[in-house]
N, C-alpha and C positions, 0 to 999 in steps of 0.2 A: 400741812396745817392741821392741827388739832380740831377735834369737831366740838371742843369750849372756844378755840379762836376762832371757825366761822361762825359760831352763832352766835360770839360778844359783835362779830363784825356783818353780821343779819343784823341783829338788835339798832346797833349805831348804824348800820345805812338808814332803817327805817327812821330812825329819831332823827335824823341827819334831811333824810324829805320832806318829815313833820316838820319840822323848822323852814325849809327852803319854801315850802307852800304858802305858806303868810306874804310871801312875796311878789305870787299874783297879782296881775290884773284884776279889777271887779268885772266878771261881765259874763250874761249867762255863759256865754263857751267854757271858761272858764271852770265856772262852777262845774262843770260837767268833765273835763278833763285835771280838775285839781281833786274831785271827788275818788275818778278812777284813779290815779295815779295811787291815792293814799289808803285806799284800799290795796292796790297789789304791789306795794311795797312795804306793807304792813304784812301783808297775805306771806312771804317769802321766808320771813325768821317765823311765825307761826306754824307751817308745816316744815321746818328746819326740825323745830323743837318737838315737832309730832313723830318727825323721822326718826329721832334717835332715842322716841319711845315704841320702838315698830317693836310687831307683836313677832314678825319673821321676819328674814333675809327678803322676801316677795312684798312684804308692807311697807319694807324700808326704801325697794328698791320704789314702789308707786310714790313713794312720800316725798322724796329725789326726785322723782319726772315731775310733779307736781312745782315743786319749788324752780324747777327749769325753767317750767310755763310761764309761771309768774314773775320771776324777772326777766326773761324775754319782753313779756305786756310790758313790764316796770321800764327797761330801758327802750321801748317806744312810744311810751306816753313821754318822758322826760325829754327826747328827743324830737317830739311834737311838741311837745311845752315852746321850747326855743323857739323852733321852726317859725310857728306860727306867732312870734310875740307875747305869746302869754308870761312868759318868764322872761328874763333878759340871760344871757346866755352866765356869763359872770355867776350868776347865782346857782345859777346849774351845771355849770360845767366838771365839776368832781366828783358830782353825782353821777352824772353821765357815765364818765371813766370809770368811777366805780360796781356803777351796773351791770359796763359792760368782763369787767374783770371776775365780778362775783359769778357772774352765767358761764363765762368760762370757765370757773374753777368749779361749778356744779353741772356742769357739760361733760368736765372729764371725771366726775366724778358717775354721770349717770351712764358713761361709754366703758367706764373699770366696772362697775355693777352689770353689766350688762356682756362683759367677755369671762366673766366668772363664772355665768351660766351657762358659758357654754359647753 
């Protein structure tokens, strides 16, 4: 995968949760796990797009552990979403798989950065 196809497909996961959050439940919980959620699903194509303006090989490789972080949070808030009723599963359910795919493929991208150093 091209690093213009993970970050058109950063970009549309995050616009893809903007859209599924409207879907919530009203109710403070809510509020508080639909707030996190869209923070660190926003958060993941923003240092995507910061990574592949790294100033070194070592800024690029922190910019990558960064965006690991945050879709790890991303895919268990979505996974708490469900859990707990806030979402109905339907609305979330490709998001989920998709979270869980994206961390994947920036897992082995931050394990190939990481054997190059050595």
């Amino acid at each position: 995968m091209s690093e213009k196809d993970l970050a058109d497909r950063l970009s549309q996961f995050a616009l893809d949760t903007i859209k599924m959050l409207r879907f919530f439940v009203n109710s403070p919980e809510a509020f508080v796990v639909r707030k996190q959620l869209a923070r660190s699903a926003t958060s993941v194509g923003a240092n995507y797009e910061e990574a592949l303006g790294a100033r070194s090989r070592s800024d690029f490789k922190h910019k990558i552990s960064i965006c690991l972080k945050e879709m790890r949070e991303t895919h268990y808030w979505l996974r708490l979403s469900v859990a707990s009723g806030l979402v109905q599963k339907d609305k979330s359910n490709k998001l989920i798989l998709e979270a869980d795919e994206l961390k994947r493929i920036l897992g082995a991208s931050f394990v190939t950065l990481n054997k190059q150093n050595e």
